[in-house]
N, C-alpha and C positions, 0 to 999 in steps of 0.2 A: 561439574557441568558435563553434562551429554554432549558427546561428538556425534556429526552428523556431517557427512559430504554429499555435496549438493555440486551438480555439473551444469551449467550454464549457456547457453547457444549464446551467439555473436548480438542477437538480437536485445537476448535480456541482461547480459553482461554492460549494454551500451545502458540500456537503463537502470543499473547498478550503479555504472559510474557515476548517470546523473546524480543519481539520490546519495551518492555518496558524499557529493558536493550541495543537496539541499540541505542534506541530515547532521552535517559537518561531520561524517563518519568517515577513519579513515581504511574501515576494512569491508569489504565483503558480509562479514556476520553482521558487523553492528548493522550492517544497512536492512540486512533479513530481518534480526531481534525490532529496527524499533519500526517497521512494512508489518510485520506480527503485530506490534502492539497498536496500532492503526486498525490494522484489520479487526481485531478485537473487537477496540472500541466504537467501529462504525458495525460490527454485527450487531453487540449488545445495543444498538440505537436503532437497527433497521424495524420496517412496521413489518405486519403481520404477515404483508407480499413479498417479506426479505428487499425490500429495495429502504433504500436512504436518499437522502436529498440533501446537495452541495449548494450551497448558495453561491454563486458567480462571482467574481471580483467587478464584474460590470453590473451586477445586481440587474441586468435583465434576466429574471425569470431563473429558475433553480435548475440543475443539473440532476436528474435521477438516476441513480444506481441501482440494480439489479444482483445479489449476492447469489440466487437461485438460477440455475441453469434453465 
């Protein structure tokens, strides 16, 4: 496996730790690898305008995402 160090601000570090507690991950990397494997799989799903659609847990009306700057 390829090493790769990656520096974090205060900001996203906070959001690390979330997801370390969504993901049940207990590191740093796992949280990156399975934020990667997400990422992926909502590219290879986005339409043609690179955007995705999240359906809400209140199911009022969908959340769209934009992958394209």
């Amino acid at each position: 496996m390829k090493t790769t160090t990656i520096q974090f601000d205060e900001r996203s570090q906070r959001e690390i730790d979330k997801l370390k507690r969504v993901f049940s991950a207990s590191t740093n990397a796992a949280v990156v690898r399975k934020a990667l494997a997400l990422a992926a799989v909502i590219a290879e799903e986005a339409d043609e305008n690179h955007q995705v659609a999240i359906r809400k847990r209140s199911r009022e009306g969908d959340l769209y995402v934009s992958l394209a700057r």
